[in-house]
DRENMIKE-889810 format. One record per residue (C-alpha): chain; x, y, z. Coordinates in Angstrom, 3 decimals. Layout:
BEGIN
+-------+----------+----------+----------+
! chain !       xx !       yy !       zz !
+-------+----------+----------+----------+
!     A !        X !        Y !        Z !
...
+-------+----------+----------+----------+
***
This chain:
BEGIN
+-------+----------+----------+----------+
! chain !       xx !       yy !       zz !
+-------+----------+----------+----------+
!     A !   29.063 !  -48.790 !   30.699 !
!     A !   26.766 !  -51.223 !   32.950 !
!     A !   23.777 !  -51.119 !   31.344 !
!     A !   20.526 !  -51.933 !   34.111 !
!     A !   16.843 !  -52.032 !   32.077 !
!     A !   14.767 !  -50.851 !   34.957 !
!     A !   11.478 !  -52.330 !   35.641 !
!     A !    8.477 !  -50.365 !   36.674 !
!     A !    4.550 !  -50.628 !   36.749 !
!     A !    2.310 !  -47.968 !   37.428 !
!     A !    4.635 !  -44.856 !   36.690 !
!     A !    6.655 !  -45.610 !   39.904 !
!     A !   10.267 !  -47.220 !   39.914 !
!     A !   10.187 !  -51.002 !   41.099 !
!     A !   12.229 !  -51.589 !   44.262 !
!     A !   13.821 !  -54.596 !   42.152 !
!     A !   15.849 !  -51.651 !   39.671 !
!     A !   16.955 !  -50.120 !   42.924 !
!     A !   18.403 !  -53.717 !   43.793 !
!     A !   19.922 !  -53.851 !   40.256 !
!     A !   21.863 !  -50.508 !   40.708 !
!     A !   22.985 !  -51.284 !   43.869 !
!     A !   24.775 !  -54.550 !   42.389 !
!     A !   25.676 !  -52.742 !   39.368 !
!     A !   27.969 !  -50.930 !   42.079 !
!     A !   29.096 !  -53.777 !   43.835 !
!     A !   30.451 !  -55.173 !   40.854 !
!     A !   33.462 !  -53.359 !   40.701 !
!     A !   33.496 !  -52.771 !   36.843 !
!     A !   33.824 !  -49.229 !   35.617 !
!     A !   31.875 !  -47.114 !   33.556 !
!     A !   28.928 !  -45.614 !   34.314 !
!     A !   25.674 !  -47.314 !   35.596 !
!     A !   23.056 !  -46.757 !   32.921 !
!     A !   19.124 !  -47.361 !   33.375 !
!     A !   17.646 !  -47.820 !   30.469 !
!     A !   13.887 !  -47.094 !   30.569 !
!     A !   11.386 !  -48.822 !   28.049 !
!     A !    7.487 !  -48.032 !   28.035 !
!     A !    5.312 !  -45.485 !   26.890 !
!     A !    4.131 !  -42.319 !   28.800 !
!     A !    7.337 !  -43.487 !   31.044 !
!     A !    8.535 !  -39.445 !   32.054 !
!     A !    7.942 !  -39.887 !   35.674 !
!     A !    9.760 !  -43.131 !   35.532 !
!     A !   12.617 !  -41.324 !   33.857 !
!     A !   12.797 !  -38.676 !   36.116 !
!     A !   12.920 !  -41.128 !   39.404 !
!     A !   15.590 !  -43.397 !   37.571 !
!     A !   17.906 !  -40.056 !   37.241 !
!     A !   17.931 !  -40.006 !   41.099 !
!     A !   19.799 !  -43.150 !   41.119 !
!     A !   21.782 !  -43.498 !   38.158 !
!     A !   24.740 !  -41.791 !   36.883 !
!     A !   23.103 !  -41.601 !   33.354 !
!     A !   19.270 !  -42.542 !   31.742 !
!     A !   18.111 !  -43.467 !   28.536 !
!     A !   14.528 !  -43.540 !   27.696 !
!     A !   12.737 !  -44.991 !   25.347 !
!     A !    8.941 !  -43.757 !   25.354 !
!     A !    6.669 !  -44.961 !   22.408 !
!     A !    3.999 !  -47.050 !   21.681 !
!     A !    5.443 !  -50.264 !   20.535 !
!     A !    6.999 !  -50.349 !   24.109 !
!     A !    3.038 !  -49.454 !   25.781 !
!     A !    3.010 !  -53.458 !   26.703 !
!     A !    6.085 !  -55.988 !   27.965 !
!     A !    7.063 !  -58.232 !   24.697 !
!     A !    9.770 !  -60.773 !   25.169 !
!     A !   11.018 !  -60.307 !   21.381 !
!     A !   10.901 !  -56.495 !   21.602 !
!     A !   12.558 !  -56.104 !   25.181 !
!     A !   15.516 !  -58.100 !   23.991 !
!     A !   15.351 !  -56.316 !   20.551 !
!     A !   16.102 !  -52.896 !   22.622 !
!     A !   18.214 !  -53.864 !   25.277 !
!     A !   20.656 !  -55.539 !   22.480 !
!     A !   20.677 !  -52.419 !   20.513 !
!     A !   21.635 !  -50.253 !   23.325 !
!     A !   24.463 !  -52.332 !   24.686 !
!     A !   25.697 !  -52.396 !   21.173 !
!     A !   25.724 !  -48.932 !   20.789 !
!     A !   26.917 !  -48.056 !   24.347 !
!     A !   29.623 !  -50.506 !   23.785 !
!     A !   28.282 !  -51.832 !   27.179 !
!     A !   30.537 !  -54.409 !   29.059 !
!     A !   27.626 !  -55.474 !   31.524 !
!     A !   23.902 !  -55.960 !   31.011 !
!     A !   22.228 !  -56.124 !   34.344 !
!     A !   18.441 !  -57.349 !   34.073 !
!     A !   15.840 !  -58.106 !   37.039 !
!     A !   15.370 !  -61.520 !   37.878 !
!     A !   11.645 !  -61.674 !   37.671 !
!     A !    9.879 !  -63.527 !   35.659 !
!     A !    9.845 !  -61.647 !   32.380 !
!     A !   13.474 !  -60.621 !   33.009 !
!     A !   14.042 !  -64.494 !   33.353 !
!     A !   12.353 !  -65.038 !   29.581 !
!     A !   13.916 !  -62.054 !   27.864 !
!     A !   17.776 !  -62.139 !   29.429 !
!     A !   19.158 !  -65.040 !   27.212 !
!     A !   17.871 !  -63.794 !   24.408 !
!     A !   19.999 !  -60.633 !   24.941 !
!     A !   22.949 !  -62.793 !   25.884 !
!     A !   22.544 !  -64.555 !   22.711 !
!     A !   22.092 !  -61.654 !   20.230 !
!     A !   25.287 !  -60.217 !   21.869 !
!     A !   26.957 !  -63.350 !   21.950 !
!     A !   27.753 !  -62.945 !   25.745 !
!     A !   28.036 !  -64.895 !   28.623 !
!     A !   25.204 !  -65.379 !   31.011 !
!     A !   25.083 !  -65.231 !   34.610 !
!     A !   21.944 !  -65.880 !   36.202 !
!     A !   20.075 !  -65.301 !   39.923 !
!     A !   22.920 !  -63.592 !   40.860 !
!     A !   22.471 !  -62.923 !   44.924 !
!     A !   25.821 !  -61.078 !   44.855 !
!     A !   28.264 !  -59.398 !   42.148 !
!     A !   31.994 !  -58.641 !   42.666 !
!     A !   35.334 !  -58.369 !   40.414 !
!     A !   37.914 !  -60.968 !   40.218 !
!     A !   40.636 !  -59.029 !   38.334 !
!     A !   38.646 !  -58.864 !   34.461 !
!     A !   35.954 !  -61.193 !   35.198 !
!     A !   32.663 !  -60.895 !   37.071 !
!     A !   32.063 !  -62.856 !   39.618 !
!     A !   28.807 !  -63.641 !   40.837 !
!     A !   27.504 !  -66.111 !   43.788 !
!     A !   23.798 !  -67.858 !   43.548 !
!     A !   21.908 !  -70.226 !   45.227 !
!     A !   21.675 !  -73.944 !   43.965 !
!     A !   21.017 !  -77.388 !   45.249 !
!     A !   17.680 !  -76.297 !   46.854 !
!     A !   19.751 !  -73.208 !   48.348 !
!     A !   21.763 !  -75.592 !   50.685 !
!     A !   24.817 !  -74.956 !   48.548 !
!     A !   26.362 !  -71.000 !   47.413 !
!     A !   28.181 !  -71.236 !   44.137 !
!     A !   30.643 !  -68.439 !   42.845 !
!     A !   30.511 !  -68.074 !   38.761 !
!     A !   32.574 !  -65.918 !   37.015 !
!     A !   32.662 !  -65.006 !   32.971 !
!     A !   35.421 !  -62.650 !   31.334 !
!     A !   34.304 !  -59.983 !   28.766 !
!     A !   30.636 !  -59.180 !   27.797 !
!     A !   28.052 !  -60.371 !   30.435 !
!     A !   24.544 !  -60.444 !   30.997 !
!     A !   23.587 !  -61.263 !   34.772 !
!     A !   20.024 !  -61.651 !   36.133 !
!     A !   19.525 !  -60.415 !   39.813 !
!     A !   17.736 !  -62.556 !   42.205 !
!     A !   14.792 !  -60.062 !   43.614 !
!     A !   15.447 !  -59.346 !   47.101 !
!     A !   19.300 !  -59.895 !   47.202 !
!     A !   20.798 !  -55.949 !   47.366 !
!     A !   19.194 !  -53.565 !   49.265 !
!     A !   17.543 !  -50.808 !   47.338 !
!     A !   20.134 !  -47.765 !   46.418 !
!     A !   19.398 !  -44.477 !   47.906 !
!     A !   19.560 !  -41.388 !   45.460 !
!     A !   22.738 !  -39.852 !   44.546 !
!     A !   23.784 !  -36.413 !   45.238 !
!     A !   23.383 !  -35.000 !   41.866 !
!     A !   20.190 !  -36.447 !   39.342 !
!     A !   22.097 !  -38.627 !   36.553 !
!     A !   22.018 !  -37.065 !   32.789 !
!     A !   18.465 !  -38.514 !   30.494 !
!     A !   18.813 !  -38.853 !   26.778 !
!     A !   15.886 !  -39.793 !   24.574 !
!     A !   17.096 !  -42.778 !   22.174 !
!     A !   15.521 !  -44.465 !   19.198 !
!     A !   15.077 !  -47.918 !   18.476 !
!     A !   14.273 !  -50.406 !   15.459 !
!     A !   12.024 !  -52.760 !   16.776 !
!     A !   10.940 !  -55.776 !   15.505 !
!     A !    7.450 !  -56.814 !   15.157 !
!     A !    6.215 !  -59.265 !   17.689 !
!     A !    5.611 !  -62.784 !   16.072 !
!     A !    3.478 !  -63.743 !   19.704 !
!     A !    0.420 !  -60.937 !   20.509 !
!     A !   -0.913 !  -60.838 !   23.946 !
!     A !   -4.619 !  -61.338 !   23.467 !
!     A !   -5.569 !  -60.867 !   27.544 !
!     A !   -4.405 !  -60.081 !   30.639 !
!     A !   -5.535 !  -60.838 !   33.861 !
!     A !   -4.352 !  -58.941 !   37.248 !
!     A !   -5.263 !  -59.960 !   40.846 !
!     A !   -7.035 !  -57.588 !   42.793 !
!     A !   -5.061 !  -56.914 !   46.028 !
!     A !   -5.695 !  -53.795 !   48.448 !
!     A !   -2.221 !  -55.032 !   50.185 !
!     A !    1.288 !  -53.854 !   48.911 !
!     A !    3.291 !  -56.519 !   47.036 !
!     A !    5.586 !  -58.829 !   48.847 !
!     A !    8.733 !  -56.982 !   46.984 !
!     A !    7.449 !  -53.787 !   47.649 !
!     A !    6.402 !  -54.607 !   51.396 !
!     A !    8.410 !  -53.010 !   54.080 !
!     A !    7.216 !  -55.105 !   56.690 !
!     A !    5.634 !  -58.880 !   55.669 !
!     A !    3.566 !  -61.217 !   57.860 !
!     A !    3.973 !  -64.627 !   56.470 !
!     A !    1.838 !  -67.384 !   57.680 !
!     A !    3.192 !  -71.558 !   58.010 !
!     A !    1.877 !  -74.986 !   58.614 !
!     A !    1.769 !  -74.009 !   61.842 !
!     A !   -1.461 !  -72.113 !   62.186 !
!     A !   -3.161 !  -75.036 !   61.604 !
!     A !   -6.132 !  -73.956 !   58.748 !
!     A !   -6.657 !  -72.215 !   55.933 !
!     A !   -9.417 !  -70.347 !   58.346 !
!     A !   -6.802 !  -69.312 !   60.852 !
!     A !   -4.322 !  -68.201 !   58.162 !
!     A !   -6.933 !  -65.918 !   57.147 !
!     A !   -8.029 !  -64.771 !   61.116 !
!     A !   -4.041 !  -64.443 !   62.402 !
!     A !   -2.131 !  -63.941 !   59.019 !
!     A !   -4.387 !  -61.278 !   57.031 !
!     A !   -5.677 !  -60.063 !   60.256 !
!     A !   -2.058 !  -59.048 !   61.594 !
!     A !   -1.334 !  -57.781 !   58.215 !
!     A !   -4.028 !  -55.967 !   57.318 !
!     A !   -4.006 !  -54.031 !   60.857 !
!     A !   -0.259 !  -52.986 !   60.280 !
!     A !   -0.594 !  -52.289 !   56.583 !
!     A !    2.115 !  -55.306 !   55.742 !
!     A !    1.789 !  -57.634 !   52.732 !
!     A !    1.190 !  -61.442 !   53.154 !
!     A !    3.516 !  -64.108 !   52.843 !
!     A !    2.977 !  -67.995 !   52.858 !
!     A !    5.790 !  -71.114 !   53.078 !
!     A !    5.951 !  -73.583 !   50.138 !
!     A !    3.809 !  -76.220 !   52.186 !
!     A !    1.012 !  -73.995 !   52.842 !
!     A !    1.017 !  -73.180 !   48.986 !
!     A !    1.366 !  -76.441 !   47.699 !
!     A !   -1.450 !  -77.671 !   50.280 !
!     A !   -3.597 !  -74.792 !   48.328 !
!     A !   -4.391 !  -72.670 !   51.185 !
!     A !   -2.595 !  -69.523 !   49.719 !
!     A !   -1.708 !  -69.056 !   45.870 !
!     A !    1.848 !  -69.159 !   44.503 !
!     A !    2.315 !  -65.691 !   44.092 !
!     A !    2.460 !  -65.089 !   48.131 !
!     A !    4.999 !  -68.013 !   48.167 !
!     A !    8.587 !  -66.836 !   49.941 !
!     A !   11.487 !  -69.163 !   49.840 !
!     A !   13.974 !  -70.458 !   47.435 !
!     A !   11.219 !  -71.755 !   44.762 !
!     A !    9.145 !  -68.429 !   45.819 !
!     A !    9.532 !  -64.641 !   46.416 !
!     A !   13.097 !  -63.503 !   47.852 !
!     A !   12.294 !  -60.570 !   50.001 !
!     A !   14.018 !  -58.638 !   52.640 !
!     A !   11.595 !  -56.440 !   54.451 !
!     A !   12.636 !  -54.246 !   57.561 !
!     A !   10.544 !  -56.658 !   59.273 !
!     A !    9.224 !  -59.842 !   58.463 !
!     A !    6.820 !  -61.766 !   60.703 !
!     A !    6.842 !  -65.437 !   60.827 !
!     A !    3.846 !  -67.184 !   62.443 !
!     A !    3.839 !  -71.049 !   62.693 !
!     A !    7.093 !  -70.832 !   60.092 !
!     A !    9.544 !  -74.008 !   60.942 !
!     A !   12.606 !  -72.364 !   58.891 !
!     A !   13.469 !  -74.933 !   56.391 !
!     A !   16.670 !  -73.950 !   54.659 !
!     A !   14.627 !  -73.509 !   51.619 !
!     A !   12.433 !  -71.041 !   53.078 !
!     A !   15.298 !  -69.061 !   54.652 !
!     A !   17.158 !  -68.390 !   51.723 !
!     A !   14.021 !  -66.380 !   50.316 !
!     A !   13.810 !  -64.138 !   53.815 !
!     A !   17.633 !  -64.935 !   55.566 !
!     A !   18.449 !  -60.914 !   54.766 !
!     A !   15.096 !  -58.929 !   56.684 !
!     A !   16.287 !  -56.143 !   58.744 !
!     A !   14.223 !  -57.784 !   61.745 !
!     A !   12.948 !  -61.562 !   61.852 !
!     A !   10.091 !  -61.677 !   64.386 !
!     A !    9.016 !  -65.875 !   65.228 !
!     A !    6.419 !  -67.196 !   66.816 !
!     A !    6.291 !  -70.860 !   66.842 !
!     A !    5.055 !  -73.097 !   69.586 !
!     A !    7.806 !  -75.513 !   69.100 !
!     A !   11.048 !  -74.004 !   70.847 !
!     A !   13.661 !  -75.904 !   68.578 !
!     A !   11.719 !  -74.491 !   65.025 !
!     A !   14.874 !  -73.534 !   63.256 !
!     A !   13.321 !  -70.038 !   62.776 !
!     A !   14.522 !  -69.349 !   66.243 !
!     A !   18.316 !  -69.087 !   64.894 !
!     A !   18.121 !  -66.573 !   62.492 !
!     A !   15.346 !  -64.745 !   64.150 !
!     A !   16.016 !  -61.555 !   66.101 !
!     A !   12.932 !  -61.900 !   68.431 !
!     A !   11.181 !  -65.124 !   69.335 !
!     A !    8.233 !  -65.944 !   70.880 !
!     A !    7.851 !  -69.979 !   72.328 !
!     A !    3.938 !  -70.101 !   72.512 !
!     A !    0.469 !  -70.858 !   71.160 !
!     A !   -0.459 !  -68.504 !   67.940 !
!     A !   -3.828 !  -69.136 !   69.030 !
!     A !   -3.473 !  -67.071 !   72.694 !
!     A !   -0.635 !  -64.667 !   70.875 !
!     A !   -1.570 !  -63.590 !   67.755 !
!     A !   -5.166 !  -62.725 !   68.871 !
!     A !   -2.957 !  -60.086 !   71.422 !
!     A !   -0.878 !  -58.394 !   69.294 !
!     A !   -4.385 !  -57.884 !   66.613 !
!     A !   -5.860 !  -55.925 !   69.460 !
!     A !   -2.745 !  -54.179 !   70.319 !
!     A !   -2.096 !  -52.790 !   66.534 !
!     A !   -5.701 !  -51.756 !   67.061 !
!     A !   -4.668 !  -49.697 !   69.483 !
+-------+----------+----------+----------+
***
């Protein structure tokens, strides 16, 4: 089987496992595609994951009530030992990124990681990802057992299936945690996360301030309900935090429609956003490099146009 852990947060499904099962299908291996659902209180999870999946195993108890490296790989091993799985599919975000070799380890598999596409080269599982600052596209390939990471944004999300896949409860021996979680700290946002967001309004150099990131950038978003985004120079010049950060080194998103204002389109930030349904630019320098993958462009002062098209989603 292809065993897929799905990752969720607040009973709901993350748009990431949707990603994961639509690789899971690209890949071309047989067998059926498996979520595997670890948590407690997780039913409506469950239930959600069955609309996508040929087949769901859940896991609901208390020792699974809060993400723990040792435990996660602890449960996903046993299951892919006992489903004689041939694939372990895991999210690449950033706890998928610290658990995933420790699964490849424990089942002595090979380990493909940030995959951004999955197919099947006879036997072996081929998988391409980014690398030399995303100017390059390697293809990987491993025979046998494998455990791939999937870069976040890379598939689009699977619809449901026709019939709702089969859920079995399973039980696990866990071990106990040797590091505790003392704290946790979550920022307050009224906007929809960046993966999540079906349309994104991401904010460069270009608008000049942190100020006028907040008038044009928030204000566009916040009047069309679309999350914020941010380029690696406005993070690393601290007007925006990391976690709005798009771009190889950021968030890789593809949104229905993604709104770039004062975005040049480094290669770096394009392979984070390259796959949106619609790329909307506004830049007032007409050879930006946003212009050539964008599907709209506007040559122009953000200044006169973004001001415009505030009032106009007002309307």
């Amino acid at each position: 089987m292809i065993l897929i852990v799905a990752e969720h947060t607040a009973g709901k499904l993350a748009k990431a496992t949707l990603e994961m099962v639509t690789a899971a299908r690209d890949s071309g291996r047989e067998g059926p595609v498996t979520l595997l659902v670890l948590g407690q209180n997780v039913a409506s999870v469950a239930t959600e994951a069955a609309a996508v999946a040929d087949q769901v195993l859940v896991a609901d108890l208390p020792q699974l009530a809060t993400y723990n490296a040792e435990v996660w790989a602890a449960a996903t091993t046993q299951i892919a030992q006992e489903g004689e799985a041939h694939t372990v599919i895991i999210g690449g975000s950033r706890s998928g990124r610290e658990y995933a070799p420790r699964v490849a380890v424990k089942l002595d598999a090979a380990y493909l990681e940030d995959a951004t596409k999955l197919s099947s080269n006879g036997a072996a599982l081929q998988a391409q990802r980014y690398t030399f600052l995303a100017r390059v596209t390697e293809t990987v390939e491993a025979d046998g057992l494998v455990v791939v990471t999937v870069k976040p944004g890379s598939f689009a999300p699977a619809a449901p299936a026709g019939a709702a896949g089969e859920q079995y409860d399973v039980e696990l021996t866990l071990p106990t945690p040797r590091v505790q979680v003392t704290g946790k700290s979550v920022e307050k946002s009224s906007r929809v996360a960046l993966t999540e967001a079906d349309v994104i309004v991401t904010g460069g150099r270009g608008v000049g301030s942190p100020e006028n990131f907040a008038r044009y950038v928030e204000g566009l978003a916040d009047n069309i309900g679309a999350g914020v985004g941010a380029t690696r120079a406005v993070v690393d010049a601290g007007w925006r935090p990391y976690a709005e950060q798009v771009g190889q080194t950021g968030k890789t998103v593809q949104p229905k429609a993604y709104i770039a204002l004062g975005v040049s389109g480094a290669v770096q930030h394009l392979s984070g956003m390259g796959k949106s349904k619609n790329i909307i630019a506004i830049n007032k320098d007409a050879e930006a490099p946003i212009f050539k993958v964008a599907d709209y462009g506007i040559v122009g002062d953000i200044n006169e146009i973004v001001p415009a098209l505030i009032e106009a989603s007002r309307k």
